[in-house]
N, C-alpha and C positions, 0 to 999 in steps of 0.2 A: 695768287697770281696765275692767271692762262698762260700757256705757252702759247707764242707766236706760232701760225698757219702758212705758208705759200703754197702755190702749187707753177708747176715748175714739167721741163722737159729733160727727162735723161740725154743727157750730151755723150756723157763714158761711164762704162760697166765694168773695164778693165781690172781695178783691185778688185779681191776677193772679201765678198760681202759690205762691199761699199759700191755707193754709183754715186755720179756727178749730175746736179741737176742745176738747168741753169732756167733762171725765175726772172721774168721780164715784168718790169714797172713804168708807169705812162706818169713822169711829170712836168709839170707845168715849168717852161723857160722864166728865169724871175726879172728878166728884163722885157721880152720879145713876146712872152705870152704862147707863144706854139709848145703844141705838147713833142717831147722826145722820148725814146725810147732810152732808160735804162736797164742794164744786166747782170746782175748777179751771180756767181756758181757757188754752190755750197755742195759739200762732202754729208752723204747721208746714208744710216745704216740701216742694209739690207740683208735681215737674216740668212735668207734661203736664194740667194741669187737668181731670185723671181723678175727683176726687172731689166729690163732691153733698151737699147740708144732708142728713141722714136717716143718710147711711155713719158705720158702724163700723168703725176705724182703729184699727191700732196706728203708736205712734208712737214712732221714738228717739230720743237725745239725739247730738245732734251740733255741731262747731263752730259759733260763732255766723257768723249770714247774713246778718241785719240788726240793726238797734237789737232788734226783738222777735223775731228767729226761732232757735233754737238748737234746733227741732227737727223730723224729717224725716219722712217720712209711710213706712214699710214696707209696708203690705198691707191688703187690703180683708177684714175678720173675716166 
């Protein structure tokens, strides 16, 4: 099995070696039909506290780290 992929905006850097990314999805109204905006934020881990509020991340899924972190930061988009 693949780990699941988003890519996402650093929202907060504040803990140390974690950043918050928040991962926007376009879906379909299932009455109305118009697409909305959904948001996500996921806890993801960041060895060397390389990444800044503004960075676009991809991010995977990986063993849990802490109570919130079960995902890891791959690369700066």
């Amino acid at each position: 099995m693949t780990a699941r992929e988003f890519v996402g905006e650093v929202v907060s850097d504040k803990p140390n070696k974690t950043v918050v990314v928040q991962v926007e999805r376009r879906v379909a109204h299932p009455k109305y039909k118009k697409f909305i905006r959904r948001r996500s934020k996921f806890h993801a881990h960041d060895e060397k506290n390389e990444y800044k509020v503004g960075d676009r991340v991809r991010i995977r899924e990986c063993r849990p780290l802490s109570k919130l972190k079960t995902w890891e930061v791959v690369e700066r988009v």
